[in-house]
Every structure is written in structure tokens, then in C-alpha cells.
C-alpha positions, 0 to 999 in steps of 0.5 A: 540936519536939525529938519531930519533930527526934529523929523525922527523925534516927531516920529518917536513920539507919535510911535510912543503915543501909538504904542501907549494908546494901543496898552490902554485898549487892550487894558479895558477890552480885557477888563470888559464885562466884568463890572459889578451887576447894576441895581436893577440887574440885581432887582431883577435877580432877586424877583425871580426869586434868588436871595442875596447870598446867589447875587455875590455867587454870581458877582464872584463868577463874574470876576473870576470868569475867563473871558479868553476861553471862548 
């Protein structure tokens, strides 16, 4: 009886992990690609001959683009 009692308990736990580990990929697959441009990245930018104010246009855009469209 406690080696059944001690089996469900270790089976809810390894559930939960699963379940949690499951939350915290889908978070950061969700949220990927939408970090802050690089310094070089915006070296480059502004070489090619965009200014500053182009740079937080295309910041913008990345945050506020949906990635699940595609």
C-alpha cells in the first residue's frame, strides 16, 4: 500500500515537471526573435545610410510583429 502510495506521488511529480518544463518552452519559443537589434546590427544599419530614428522604427516592428501569422 505505501510502495503504490509513494508510486502515484512520484508519478504526479514527474507529471507536474513535465507540464511546467512544457510552460517555460513554449514562453521563450514565443518570445523568440524578438530581442533588441545588436550593436552591430544597428552599425550596419546606420552604414547603409539610415539614421537613428529608422533604427527604433525597426525595433518597434520587431516587437510588435506576430510571428504566429506565418
Amino acid at each position: 500500500m505505501l510502495e503504490a502510495f509513494l508510486g502515484i506521488i512520484l508519478a504526479t511529480a514527474a507529471a507536474y515537471s513535465l507540464l511546467v518544463t512544457i510552460g517555460i518552452s513554449n514562453k521563450s519559443i514565443k518570445n523568440a526573435g524578438r530581442e533588441n537589434l545588436s550593436i552591430s546590427e544597428k552599425e550596419i544599419i546606420i552604414k547603409a545610410g539610415f539614421s537613428k530614428d529608422d533604427i527604433k522604427l525597426i525595433e518597434s516592428e520587431i516587437k510588435n510583429y506576430d510571428f504566429n501569422k506565418m
